[in-house]
N, C-alpha and C positions, 0 to 999 in steps of 0.2 A: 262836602265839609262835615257833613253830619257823622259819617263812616271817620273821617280822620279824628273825631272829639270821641267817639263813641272807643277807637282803639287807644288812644291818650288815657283813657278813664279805667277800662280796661286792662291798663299795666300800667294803672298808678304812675303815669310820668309827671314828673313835677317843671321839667323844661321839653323844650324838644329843642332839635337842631335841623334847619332847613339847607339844602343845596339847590341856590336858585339857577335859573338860566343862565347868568352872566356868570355862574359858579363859583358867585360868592356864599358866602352863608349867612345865617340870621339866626340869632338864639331867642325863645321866644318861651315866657310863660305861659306855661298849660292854666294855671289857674287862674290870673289876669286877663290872659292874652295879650300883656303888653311885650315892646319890643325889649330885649333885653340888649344895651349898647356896651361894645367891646371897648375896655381900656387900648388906648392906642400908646404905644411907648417906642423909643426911639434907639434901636441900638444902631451904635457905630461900630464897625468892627474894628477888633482889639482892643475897643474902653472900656469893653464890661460885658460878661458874659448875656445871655438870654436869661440865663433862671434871673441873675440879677434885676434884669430889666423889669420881667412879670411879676420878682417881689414888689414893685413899686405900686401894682395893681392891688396889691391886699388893702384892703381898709383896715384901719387901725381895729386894735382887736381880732384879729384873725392871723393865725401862724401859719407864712408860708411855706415853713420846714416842717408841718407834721405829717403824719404817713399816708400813703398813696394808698386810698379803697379803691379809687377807677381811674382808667385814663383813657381816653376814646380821639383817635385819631381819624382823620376823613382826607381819603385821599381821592383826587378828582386826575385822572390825565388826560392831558392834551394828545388828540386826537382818536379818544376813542369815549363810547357812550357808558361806559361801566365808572360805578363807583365804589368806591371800596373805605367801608367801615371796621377799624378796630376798638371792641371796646372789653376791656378786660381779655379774658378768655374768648370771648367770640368774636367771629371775624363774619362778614357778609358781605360778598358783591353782588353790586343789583347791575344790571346790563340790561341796556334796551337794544334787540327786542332779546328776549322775550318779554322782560316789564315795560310800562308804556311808563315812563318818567319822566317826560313832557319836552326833550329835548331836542 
């Protein structure tokens, strides 16, 4: 754990984003370490778009229409050990083996 806080500090992250076993995920402050809990919202389809929905996640005072600095995607597939991050301009898949990502 000491290696994962030392690489957080290191590139200055202020969240990180977990993929656990069950391949869900978990957002978690680096400087707390608290859990960080996802807005859960409810789309039906055809009553309202997705961006729709996620506006409803903004807290008051925060504009969900201003402009895109990042966007980081995580994609996990079933049946195989690779996972694949998009963030911004870079892309990374990690596969086990050769990385050992606990799976």
């Amino acid at each position: 754990m000491y290696s994962n806080a030392k690489i957080l500090e290191q590139v200055n992250a202020n969240i990180a984003v977990t993929v656990n076993k069950d391949l869900s995920s978990t957002v978690i402050n680096t400087h707390t370490g608290d859990r960080v809990e996802p807005c859960v919202v409810d789309i039906k389809e055809g009553k309202r778009s997705v961006q729709a929905a996620i506006e409803e996640c903004y807290p008051e005072g925060h504009d969900p229409h201003g402009d895109v600095r990042s966007m980081t995607n995580i994609t996990v597939r079933e049946g195989s050990v690779c996972i694949t991050i998009v963030s911004g301009s870079r892309g990374y898949v990690l596969c086990q083996p050769p990385l050992n990502l606990g799976f």
